[in-house]
BALOBA-1460 file (C-alpha; in Angstrom, 3 decimals):
// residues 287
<rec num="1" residu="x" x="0.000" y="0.000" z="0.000"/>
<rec num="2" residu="x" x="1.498" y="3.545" z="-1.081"/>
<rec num="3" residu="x" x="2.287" y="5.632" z="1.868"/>
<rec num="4" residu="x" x="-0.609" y="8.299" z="2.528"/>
<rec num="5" residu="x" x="0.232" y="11.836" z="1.796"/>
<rec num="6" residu="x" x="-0.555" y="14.750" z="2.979"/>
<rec num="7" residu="x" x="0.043" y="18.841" z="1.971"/>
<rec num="8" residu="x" x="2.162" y="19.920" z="5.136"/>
<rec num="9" residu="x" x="2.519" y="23.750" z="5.735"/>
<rec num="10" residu="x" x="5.428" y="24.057" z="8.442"/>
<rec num="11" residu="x" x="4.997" y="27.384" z="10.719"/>
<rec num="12" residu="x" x="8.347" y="27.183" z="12.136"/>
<rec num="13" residu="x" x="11.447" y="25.129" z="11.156"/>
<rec num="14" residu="x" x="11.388" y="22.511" z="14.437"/>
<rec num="15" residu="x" x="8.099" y="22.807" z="15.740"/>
<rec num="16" residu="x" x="4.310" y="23.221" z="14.200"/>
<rec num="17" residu="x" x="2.875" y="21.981" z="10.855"/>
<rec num="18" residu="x" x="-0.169" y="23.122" z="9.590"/>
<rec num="19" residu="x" x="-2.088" y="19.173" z="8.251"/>
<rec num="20" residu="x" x="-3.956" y="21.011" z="4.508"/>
<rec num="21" residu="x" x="-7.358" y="19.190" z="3.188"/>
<rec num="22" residu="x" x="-7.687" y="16.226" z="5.315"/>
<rec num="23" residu="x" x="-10.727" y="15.193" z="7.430"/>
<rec num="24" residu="x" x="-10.027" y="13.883" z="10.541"/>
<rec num="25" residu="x" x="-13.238" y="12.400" z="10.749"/>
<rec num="26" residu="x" x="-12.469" y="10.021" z="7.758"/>
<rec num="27" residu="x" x="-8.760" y="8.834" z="8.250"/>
<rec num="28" residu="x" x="-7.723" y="5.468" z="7.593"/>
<rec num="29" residu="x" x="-5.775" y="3.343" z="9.476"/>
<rec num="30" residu="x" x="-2.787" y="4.000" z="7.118"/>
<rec num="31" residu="x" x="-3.365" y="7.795" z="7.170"/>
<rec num="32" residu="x" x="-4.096" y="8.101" z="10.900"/>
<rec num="33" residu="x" x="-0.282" y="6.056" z="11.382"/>
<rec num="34" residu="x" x="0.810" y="9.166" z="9.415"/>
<rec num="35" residu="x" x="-0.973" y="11.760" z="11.331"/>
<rec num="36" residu="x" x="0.358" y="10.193" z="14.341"/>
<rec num="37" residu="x" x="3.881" y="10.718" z="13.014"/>
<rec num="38" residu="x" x="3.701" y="13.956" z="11.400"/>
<rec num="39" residu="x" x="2.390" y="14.892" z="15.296"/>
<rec num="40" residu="x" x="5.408" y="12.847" z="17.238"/>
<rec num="41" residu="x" x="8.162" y="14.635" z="14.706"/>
<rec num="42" residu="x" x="6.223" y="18.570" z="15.249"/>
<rec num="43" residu="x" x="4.751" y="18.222" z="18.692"/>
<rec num="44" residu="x" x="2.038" y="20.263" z="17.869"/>
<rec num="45" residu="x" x="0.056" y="19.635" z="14.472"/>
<rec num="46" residu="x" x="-3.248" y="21.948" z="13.223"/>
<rec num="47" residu="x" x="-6.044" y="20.678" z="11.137"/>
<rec num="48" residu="x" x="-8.432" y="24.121" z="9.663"/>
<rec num="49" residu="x" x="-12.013" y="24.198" z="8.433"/>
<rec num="50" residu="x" x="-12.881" y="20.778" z="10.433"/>
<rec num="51" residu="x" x="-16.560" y="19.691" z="11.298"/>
<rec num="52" residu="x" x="-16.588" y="17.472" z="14.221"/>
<rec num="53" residu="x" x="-19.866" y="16.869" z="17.332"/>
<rec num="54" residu="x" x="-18.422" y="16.246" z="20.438"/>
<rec num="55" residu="x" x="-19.266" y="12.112" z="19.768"/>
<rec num="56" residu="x" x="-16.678" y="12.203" z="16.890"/>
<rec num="57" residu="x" x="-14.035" y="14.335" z="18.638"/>
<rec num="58" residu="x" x="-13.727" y="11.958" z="21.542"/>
<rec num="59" residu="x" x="-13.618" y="9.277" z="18.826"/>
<rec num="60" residu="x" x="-10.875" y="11.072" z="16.946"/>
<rec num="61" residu="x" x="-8.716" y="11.016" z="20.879"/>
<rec num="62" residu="x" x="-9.263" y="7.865" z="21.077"/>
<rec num="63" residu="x" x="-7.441" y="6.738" z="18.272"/>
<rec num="64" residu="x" x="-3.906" y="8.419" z="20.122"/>
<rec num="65" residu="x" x="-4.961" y="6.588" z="23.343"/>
<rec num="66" residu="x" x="-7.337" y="6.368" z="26.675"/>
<rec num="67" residu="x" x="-8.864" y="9.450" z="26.960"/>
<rec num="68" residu="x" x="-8.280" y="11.452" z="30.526"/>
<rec num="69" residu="x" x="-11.122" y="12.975" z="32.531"/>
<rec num="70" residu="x" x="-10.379" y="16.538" z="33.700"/>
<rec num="71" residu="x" x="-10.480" y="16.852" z="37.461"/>
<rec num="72" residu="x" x="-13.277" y="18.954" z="37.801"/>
<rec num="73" residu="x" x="-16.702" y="18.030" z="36.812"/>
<rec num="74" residu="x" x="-17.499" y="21.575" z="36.727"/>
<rec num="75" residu="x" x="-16.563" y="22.001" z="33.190"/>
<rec num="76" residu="x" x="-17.332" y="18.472" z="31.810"/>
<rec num="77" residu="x" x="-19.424" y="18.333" z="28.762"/>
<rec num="78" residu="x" x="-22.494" y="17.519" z="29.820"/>
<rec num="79" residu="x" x="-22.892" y="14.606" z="27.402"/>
<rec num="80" residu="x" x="-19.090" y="13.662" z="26.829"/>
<rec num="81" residu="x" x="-16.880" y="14.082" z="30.355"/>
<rec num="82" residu="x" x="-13.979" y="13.368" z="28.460"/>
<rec num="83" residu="x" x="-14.468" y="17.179" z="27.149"/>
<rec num="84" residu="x" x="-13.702" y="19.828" z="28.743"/>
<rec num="85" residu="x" x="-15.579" y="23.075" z="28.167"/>
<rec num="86" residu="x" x="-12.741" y="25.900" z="27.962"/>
<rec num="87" residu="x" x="-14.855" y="29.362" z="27.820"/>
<rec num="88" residu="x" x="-13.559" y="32.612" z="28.045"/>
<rec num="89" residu="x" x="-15.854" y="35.490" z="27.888"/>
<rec num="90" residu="x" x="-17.070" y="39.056" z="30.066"/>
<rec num="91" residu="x" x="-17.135" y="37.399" z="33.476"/>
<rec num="92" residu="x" x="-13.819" y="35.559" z="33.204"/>
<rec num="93" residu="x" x="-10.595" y="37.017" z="35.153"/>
<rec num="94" residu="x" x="-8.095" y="34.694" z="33.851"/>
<rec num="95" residu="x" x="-7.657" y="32.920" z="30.816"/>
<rec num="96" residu="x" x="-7.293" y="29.643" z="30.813"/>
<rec num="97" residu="x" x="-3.573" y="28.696" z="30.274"/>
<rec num="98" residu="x" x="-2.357" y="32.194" z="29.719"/>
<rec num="99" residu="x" x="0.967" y="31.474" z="31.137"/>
<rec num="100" residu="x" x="3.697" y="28.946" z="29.437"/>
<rec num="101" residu="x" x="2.779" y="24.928" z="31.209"/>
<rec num="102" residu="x" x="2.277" y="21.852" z="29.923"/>
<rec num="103" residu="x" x="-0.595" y="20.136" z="30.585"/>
<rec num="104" residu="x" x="-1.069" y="17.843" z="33.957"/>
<rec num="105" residu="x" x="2.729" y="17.864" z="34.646"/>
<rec num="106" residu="x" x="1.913" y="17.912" z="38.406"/>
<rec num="107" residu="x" x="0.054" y="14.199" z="37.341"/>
<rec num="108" residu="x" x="2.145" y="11.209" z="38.399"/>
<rec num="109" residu="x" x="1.454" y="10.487" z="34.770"/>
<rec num="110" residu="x" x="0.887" y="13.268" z="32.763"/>
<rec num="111" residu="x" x="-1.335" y="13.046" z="29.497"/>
<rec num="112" residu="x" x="0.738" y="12.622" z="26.662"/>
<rec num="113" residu="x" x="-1.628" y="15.079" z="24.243"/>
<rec num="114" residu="x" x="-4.462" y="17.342" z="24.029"/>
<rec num="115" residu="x" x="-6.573" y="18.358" z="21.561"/>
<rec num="116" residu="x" x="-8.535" y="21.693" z="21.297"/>
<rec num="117" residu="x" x="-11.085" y="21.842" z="18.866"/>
<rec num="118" residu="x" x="-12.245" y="25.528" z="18.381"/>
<rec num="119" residu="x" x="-15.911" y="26.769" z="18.325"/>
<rec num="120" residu="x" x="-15.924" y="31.024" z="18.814"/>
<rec num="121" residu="x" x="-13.300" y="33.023" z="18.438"/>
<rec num="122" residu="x" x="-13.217" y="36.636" z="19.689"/>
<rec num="123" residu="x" x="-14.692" y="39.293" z="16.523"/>
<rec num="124" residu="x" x="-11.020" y="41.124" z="16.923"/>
<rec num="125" residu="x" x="-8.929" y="38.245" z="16.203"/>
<rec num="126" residu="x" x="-7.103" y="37.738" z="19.458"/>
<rec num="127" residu="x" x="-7.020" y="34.445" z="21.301"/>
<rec num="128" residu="x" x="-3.587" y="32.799" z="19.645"/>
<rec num="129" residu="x" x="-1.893" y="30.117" z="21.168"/>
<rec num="130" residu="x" x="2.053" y="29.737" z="21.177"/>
<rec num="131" residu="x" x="3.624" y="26.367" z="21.470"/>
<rec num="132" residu="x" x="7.567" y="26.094" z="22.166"/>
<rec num="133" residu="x" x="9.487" y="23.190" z="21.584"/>
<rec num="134" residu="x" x="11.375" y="21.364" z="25.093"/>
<rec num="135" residu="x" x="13.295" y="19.429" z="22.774"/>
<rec num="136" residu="x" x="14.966" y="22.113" z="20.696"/>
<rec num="137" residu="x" x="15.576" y="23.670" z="24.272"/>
<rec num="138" residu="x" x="17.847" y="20.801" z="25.205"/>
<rec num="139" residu="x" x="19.625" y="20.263" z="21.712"/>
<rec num="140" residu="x" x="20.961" y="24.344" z="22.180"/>
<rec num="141" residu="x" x="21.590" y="23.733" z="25.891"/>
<rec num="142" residu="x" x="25.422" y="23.589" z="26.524"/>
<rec num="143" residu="x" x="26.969" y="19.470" z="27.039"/>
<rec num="144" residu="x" x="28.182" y="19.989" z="30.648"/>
<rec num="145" residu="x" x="24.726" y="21.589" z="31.246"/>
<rec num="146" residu="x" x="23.076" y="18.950" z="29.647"/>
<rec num="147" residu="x" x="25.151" y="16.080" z="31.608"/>
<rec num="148" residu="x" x="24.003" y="18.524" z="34.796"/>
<rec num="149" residu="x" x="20.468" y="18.447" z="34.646"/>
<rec num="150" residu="x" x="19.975" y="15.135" z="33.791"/>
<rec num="151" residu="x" x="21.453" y="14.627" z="37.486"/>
<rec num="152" residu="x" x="18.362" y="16.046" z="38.275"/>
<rec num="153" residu="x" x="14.797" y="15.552" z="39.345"/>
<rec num="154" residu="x" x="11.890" y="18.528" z="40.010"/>
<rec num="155" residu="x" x="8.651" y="18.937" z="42.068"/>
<rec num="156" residu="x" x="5.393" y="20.088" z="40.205"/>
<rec num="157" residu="x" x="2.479" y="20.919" z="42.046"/>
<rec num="158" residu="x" x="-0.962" y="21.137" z="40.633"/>
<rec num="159" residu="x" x="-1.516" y="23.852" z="43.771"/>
<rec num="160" residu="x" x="1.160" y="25.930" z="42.218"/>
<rec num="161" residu="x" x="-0.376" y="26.909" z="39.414"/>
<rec num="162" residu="x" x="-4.010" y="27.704" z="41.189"/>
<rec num="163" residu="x" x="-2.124" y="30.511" z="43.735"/>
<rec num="164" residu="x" x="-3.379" y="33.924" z="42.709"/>
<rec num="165" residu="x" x="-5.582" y="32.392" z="40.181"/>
<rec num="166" residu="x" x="-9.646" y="32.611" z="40.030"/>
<rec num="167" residu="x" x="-12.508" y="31.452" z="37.916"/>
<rec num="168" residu="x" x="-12.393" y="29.341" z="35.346"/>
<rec num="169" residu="x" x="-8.796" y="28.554" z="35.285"/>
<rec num="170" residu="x" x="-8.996" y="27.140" z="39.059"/>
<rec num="171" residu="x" x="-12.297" y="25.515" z="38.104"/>
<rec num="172" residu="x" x="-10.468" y="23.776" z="35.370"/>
<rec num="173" residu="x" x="-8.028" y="22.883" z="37.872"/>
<rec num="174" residu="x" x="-10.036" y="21.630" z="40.913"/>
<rec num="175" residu="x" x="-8.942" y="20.126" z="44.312"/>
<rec num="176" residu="x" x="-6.969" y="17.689" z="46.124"/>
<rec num="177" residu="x" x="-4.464" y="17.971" z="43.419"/>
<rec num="178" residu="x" x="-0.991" y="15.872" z="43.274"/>
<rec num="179" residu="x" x="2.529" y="16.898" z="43.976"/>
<rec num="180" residu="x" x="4.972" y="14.612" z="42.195"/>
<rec num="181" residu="x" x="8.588" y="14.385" z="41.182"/>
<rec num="182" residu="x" x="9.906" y="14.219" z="37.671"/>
<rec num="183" residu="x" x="13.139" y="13.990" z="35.960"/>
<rec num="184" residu="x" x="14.349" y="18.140" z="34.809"/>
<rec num="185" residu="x" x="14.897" y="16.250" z="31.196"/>
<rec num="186" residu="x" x="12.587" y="13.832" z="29.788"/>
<rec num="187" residu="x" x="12.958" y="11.302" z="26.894"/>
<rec num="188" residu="x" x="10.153" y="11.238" z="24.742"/>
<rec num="189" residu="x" x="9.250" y="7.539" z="24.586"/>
<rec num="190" residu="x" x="8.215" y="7.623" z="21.043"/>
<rec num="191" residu="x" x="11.213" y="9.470" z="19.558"/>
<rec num="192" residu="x" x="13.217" y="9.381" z="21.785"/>
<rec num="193" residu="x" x="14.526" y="12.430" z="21.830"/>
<rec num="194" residu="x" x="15.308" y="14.601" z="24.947"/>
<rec num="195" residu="x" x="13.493" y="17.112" z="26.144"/>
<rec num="196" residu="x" x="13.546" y="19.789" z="29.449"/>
<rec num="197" residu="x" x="10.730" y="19.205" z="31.565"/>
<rec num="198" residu="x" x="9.882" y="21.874" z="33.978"/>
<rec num="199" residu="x" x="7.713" y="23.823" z="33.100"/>
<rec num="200" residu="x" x="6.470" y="27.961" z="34.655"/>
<rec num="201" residu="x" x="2.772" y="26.925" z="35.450"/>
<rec num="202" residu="x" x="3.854" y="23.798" z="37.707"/>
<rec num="203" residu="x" x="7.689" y="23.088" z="38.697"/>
<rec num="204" residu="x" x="8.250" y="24.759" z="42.181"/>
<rec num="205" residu="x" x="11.791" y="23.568" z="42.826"/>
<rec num="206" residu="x" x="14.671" y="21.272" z="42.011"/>
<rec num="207" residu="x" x="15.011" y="18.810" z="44.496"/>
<rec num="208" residu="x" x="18.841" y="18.624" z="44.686"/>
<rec num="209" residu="x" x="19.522" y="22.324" z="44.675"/>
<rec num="210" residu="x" x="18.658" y="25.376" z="47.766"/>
<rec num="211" residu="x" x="15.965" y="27.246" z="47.007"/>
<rec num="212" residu="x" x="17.961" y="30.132" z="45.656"/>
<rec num="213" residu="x" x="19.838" y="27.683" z="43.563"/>
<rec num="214" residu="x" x="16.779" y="26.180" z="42.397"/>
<rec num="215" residu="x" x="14.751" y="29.540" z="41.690"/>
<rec num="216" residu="x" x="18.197" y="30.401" z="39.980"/>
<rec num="217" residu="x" x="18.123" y="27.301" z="37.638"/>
<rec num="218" residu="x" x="14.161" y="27.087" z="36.899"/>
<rec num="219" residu="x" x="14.222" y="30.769" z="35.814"/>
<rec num="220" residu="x" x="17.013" y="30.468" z="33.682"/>
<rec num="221" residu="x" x="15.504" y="27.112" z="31.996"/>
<rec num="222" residu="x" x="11.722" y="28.998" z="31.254"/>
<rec num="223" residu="x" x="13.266" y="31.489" z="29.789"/>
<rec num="224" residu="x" x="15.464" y="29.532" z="27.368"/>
<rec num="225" residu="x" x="12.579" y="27.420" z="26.643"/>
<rec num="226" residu="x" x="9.978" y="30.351" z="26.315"/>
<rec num="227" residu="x" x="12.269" y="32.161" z="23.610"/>
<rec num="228" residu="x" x="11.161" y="32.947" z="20.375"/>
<rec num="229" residu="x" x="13.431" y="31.084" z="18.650"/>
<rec num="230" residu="x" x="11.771" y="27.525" z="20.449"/>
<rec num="231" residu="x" x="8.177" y="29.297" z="19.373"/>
<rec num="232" residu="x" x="5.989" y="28.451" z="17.049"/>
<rec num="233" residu="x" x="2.042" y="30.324" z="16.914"/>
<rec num="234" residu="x" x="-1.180" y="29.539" z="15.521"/>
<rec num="235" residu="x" x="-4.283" y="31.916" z="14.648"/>
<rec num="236" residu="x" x="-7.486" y="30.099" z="15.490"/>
<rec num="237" residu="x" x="-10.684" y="29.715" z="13.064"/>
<rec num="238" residu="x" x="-13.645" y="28.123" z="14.243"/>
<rec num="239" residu="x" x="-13.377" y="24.520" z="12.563"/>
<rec num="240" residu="x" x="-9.709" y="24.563" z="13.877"/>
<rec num="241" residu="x" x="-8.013" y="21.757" z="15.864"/>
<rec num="242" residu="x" x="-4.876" y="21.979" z="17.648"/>
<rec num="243" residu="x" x="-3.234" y="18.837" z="18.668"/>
<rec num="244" residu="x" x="-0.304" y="18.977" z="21.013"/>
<rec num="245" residu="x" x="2.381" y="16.660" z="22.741"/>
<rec num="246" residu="x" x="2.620" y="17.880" z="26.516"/>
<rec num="247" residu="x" x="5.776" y="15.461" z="26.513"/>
<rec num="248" residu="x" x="8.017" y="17.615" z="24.490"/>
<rec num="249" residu="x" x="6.146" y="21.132" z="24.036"/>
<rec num="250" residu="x" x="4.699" y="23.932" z="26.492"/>
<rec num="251" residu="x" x="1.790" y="26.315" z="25.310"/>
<rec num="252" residu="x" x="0.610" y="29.566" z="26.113"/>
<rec num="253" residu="x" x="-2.440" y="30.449" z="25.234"/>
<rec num="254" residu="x" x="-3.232" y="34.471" z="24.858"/>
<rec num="255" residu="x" x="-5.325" y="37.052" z="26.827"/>
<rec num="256" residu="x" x="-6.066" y="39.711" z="24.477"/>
<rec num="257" residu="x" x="-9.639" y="39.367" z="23.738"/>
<rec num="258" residu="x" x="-11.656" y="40.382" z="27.264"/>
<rec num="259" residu="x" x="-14.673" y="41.175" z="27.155"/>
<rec num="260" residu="x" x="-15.346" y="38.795" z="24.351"/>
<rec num="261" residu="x" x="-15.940" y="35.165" z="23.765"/>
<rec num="262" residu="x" x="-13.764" y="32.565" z="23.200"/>
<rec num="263" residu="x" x="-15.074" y="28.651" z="23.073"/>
<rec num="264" residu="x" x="-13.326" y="25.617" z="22.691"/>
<rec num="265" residu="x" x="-13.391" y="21.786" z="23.447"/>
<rec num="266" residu="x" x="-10.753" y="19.998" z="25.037"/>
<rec num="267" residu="x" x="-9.766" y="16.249" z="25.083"/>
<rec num="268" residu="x" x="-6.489" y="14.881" z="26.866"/>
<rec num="269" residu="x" x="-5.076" y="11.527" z="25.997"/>
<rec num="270" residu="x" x="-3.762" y="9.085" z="28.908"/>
<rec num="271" residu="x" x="0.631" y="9.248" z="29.022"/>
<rec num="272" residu="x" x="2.931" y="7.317" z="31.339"/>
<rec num="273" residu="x" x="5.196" y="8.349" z="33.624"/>
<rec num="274" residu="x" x="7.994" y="10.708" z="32.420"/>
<rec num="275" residu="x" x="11.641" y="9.433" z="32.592"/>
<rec num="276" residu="x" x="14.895" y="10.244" z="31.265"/>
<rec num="277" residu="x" x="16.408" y="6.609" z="30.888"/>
<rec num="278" residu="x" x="13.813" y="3.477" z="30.226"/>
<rec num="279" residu="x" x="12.909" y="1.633" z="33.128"/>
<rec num="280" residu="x" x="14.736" y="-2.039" z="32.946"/>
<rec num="281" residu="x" x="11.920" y="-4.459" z="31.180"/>
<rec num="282" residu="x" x="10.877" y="-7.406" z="33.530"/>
<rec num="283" residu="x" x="11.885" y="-10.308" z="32.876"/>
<rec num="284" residu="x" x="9.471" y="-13.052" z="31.675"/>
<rec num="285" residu="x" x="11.006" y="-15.595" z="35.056"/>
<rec num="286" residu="x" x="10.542" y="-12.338" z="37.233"/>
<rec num="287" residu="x" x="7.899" y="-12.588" z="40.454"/>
């Protein structure tokens, strides 16, 4: 069978790629293996003038994996739970995810992807989200730096991220959230590339280091990954879906648009616990 193909626009040279005159809703098995790879090798793919109900959406997650349930019912779908229902409008104080994060990183295991699937978008054309590559972070890192961090390991906390915040965004986020520890670089376990994985919304500190040592560190390693140069950014139509890999890419999504309305659906797909080298496999003879 000939490999499927598909008209790729690239919106910056190591991260983002723009999927042209495809619908997601009729992929084959043979085209959906090369959606999945087009999205491991960009970390974030787009897909424009799409037409999906909330049924086929969760269908279309499903294919990348289990589908996650956000914490808080508050914002379920009422139909589908597996969507969340990310609205912005007059009464909001905070967008949600207007600061650089990757999704769930305070999650023993973090979701490997989300999906937003836009429905309104504000009438002045505001609302972009930026994506910036973790990967490309660690390839322009120094070696000894490199060698350094992979010594060592970082707390996120889900709390973190809710301090200061109100609304939506803490609805989004609810209670009795985790605090876990996670390897500063990550492997992705499909590429296996390397990647740096703290991120602003939810690393508090570096285990190994004093706290001004830490703060020192973390600061210096969101702003490397936050730069421009690591950024890609995509203009949202309603139709459009945005499909991300919270392994190897943060996102940030803008709040320019208040008093207006922004809608959008949001499905996360099930990941495993980050690491930097493979755990051993077990052997077949093992207890």
């Amino acid at each position: 069978m000939a490999k499927p193909h598909f008209n790729v626009r690239m919106l910056a040279p190591r991260i983002g790629a723009e999927v042209l005159d495809v619908d997601v809703n009729a992929l084959t098995d043979a085209e959906f293996a090369e959606i999945r790879r087009l999205w491991v090798e960009n970390l974030v793919i787009f897909f424009r003038d799409q037409n999906m109900t909330p049924a086929q959406h969760v269908a279309f997650g499903k294919r990348f994996g289990d589908l996650r349930v956000s914490h808080n019912p508050r914002i379920h779908h009422p139909e589908h739970p597996e969507i969340a229902v990310m609205l912005n409008d007059e009464n909001s104080k905070n967008a949600v995810g207007d600061l650089w994060h990757t999704d769930g990183s305070g999650d023993p295991e973090p979701p490997s992807a989300s999906m937003l699937y836009m429905h309104e978008i504000p009438p002045n054309g505001g609302g972009d989200t930026l994506f910036a590559s973790t990967q490309l972070a660690y390839d322009t890192l120094s070696d000894s730096l490199k060698a350094y961090l992979e010594t060592l390991t970082a707390i996120h906390d889900r709390q973190h991220v809710m301090r200061g915040q109100t609304g939506i965004y803490a609805q989004q986020l609810g209670d009795g959230a985790p605090v876990t520890e996670h390897p500063v670089i990550r492997t992705h376990p499909e590429s296996g590339k390397k990647g740096v994985y703290v991120n602003r919304g939810w690393t508090t500190h570096i285990v190994q280091l004093k706290k001004p040592e830490s703060d020192a560190v973390l600061a210096f390693l969101f702003e490397h990954i936050e730069q421009p140069l690591n950024q890609c950014r995509f203009k949202w139509q309603p139709g459009s879906i945005a499909l991300w890999d919270n392994r190897s890419a943060h996102h940030l999504a803008l709040w320019d648009y208040h008093p207006h309305r922004r809608l959008a659906h949001r499905i996360m797909v099930a990941g495993d616990r980050p690491y930097l080298h493979a755990p051993a496999a077990k052997s077949a003879n093992a207890a």
